[in-house]
C-alpha positions in Angstrom: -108.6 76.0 50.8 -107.0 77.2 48.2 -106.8 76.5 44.4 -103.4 74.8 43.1 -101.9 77.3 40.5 -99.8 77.1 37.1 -95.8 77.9 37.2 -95.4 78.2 40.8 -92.1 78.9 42.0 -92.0 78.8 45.6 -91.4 74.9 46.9 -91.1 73.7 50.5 -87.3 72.5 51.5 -87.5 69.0 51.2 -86.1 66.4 53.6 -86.8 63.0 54.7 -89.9 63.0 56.5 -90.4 66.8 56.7 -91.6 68.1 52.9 -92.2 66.2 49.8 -91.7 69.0 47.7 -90.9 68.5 43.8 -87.2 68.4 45.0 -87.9 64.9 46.3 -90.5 63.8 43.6 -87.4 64.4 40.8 -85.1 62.6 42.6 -87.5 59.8 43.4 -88.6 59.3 39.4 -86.9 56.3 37.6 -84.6 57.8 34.4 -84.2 55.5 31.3 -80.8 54.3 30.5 -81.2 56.1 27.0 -80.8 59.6 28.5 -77.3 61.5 28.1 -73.9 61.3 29.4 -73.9 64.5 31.3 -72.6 64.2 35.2 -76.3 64.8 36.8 -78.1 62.2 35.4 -75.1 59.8 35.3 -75.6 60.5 39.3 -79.1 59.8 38.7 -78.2 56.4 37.0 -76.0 55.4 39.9 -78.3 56.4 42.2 -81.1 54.0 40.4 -78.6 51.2 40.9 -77.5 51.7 44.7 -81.8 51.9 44.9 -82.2 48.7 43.0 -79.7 46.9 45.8 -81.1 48.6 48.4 -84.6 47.2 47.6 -83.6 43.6 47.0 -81.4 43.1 49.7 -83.0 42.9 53.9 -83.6 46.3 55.6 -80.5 47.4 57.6 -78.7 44.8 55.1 -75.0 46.1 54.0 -74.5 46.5 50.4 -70.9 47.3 50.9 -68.2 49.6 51.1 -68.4 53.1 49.1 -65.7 52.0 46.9 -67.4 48.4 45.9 -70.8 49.9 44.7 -69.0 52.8 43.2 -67.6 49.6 40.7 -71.0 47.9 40.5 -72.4 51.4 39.3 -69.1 52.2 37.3 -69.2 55.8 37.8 -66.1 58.5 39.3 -66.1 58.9 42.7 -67.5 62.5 42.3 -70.4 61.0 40.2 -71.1 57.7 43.0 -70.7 61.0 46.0 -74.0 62.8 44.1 -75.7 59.9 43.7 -75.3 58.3 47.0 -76.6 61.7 48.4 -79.8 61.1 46.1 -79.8 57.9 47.7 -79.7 58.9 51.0 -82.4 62.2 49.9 -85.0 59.2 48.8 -84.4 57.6 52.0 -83.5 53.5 50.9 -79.6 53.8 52.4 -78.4 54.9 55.1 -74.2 55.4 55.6 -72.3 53.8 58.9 -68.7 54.5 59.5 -66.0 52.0 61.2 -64.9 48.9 61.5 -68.1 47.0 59.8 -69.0 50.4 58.3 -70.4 50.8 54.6 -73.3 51.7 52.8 -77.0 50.1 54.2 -80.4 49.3 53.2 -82.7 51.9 55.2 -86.0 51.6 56.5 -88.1 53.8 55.0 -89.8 57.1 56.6 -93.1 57.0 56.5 -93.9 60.0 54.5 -91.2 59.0 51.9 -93.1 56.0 51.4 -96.5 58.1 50.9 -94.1 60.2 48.2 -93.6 57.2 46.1 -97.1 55.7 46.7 -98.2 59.4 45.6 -96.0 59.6 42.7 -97.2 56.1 41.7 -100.7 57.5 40.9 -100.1 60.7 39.9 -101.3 59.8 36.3 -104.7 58.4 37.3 -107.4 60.3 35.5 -109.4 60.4 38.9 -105.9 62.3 41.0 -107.1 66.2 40.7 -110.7 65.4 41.9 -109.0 63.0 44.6 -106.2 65.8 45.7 -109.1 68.5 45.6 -111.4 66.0 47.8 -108.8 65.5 50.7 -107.4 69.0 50.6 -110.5 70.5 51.2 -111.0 68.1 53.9 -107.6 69.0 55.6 -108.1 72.6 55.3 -110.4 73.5 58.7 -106.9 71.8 60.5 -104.4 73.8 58.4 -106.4 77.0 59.4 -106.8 76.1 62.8 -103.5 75.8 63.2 -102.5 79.0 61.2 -104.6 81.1 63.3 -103.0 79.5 66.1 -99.6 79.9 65.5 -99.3 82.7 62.8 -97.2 86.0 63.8 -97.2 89.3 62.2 -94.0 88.5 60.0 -97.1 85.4 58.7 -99.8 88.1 58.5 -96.9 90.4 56.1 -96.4 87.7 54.1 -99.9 87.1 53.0 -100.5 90.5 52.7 -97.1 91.2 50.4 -98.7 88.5 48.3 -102.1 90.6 48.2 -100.7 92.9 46.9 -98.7 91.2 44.0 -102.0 89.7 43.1 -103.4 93.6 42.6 -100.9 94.1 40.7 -100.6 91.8 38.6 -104.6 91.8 37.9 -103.6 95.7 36.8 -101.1 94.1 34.5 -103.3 91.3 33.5 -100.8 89.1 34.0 -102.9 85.7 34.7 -99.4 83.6 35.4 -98.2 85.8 38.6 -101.6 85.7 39.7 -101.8 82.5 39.9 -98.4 82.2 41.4 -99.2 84.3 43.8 -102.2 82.3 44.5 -99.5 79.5 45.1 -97.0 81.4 46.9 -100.8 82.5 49.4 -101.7 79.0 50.5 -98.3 77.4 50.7 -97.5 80.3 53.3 -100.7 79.3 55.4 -99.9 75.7 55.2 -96.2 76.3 56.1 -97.0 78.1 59.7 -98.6 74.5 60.8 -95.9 73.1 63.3 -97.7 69.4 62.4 -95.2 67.8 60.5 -97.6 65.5 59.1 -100.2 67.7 58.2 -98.2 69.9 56.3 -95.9 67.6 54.6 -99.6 65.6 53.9 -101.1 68.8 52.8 -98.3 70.3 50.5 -97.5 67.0 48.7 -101.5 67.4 47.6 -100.8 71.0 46.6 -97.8 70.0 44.4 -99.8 67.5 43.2 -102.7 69.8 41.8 -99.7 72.2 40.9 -98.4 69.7 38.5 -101.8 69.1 36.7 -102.1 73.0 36.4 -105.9 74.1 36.1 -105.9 77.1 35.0 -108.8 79.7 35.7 -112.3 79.4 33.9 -114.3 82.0 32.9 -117.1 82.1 30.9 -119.4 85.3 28.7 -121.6 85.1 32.4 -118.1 85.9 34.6 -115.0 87.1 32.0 -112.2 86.3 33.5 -111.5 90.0 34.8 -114.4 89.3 37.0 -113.3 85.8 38.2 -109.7 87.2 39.2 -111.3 89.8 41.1 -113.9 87.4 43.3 -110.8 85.7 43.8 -108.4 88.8 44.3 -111.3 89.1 47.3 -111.0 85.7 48.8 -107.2 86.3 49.6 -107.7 89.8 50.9 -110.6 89.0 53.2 -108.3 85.9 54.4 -105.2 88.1 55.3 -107.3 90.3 57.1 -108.9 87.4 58.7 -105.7 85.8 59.6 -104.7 89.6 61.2 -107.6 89.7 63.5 -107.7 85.8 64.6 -111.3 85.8 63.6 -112.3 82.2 63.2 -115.9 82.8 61.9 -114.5 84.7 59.3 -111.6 82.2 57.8 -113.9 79.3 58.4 -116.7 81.0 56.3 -114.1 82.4 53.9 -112.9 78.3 53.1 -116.6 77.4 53.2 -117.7 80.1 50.0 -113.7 79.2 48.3 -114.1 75.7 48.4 -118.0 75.7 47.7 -119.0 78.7 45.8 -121.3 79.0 48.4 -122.2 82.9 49.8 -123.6 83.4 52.9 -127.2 84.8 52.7 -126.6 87.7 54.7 -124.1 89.2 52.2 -124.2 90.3 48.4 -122.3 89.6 45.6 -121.1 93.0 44.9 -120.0 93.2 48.8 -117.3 89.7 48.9 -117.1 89.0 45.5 -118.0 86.5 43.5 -116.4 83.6 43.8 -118.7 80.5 41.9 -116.8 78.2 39.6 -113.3 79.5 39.6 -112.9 78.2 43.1 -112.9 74.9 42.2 -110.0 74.6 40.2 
């Protein structure tokens, strides 16, 4: 649907199986033992080790009380408190209180397993074209559901980020365009009430985030002209999105994700959008 931009700021909440936003990717990366002594990453390192147990011991297996694997990781309570919640945030313990109580190996969610999986490959050379290949696949559902569920408040949202886009194409300020760009799609893919589909969807946009393509352009399009087909794209959507015309937003995906113009229209009338939609 949309491309993936550089230095975006805006990030879905993460929790277990709901978003796997960056929040969750951090948390789930191993640290070497070699980094400092501040508080957060000694949480980190504790949180490693209570993951390590967790792993090697039976699902639903206790690993003991809070107070035992706060020795085994040898951290303060404060410190084995953070990193227990990191625990519990990657979704390999699980707490029980009472008699029997104590600290347990979880089962895994689902979509915290396809975060690891994910994170697993994110440095294979053929990722971007593999992220770009499935999002553009899942973006007819995203829209449907969008122009099925979006409300006004949606519709304002899109429109606010329009409008930061103008601007910042008046300031020539590439970097909040592209932001913006960011801040755009992730408030499409956000009104879908599928759980799946968005959390599927966003971790592939966080994924192309991370790799950060930024815009081409070329002595044939200067890069005034490719932020202005582009500038188009997103206006014609949130007007689109306004008037629950599905011709339009299906057509709109079909020239972003292609290049492709409809015959019927010209280029000085939507835009040109060509290569720069493929990044």
């Amino acid at each position: 649907m949309y491309p993936h931009e550089e230095g975006s700021e805006h990030r879905p909440d993460a929790d277990e199986g709901a978003g796997l936003s960056r929040t969750l990717w951090q948390a789930i990366q191993p640290v070497p033992e070699q980094i400092s002594d501040g508080y957060a990453n000694k949480a980190v390192l504790a949180a490693n080790r209570i993951e390590e147990l967790a792993k090697k011991a039976g699902i639903e297996e206790r690993l003991g009380s809070k107070n035992e694997l706060r020795r085994k990781c040898g951290v303060s309570e404060g410190t084995f408190n953070q990193a227990l919640q990191i625990a519990q945030g990657r979704g390999v313990v699980t707490l029980r209180r009472g008699p029997g109580g104590g600290v347990f190996a979880a089962r895994q969610a689902p979509l915290v397993k396809l975060g690891n999986k994910m994170m697993a490959i994110d440095t294979s050379e053929s990722i971007v074209a593999d992220a770009q290949r499935m999002r553009n696949a899942l973006d007819p559902l995203v829209l449907e559901d969008a122009l099925m569920h979006s409300s006004a408040t949606d519709v304002l949202a899109m429109r606010a980020e329009v409008e930061v886009m103008k601007q910042a194409m008046a300031n020539n300020d590439v970097a909040e365009f592209l932001r913006s760009n960011w801040r755009f799609q992730a408030s499409i893919s956000n009104i879908s009430p599928n759980v799946v589909l968005r959390s599927f969807f966003l971790t592939l946009l966080e994924i192309l985030e991370r790799h950060a393509v930024t815009m081409p352009a070329s002595p044939d399009q200067p890069l005034e002209e490719v932020l202005a087909a582009r500038f188009s794209l997103y206006e014609r959507m949130a007007n689109a999105m306004e008037d629950h015309d599905r011709d339009a937003v299906m057509q709109i995906m079909h020239e972003h994700n292609t290049g492709v113009q409809p015959a019927a229209q010209t280029r000085e009338s939507i835009g040109s959008a060509g290569g720069a939609d493929q990044a």
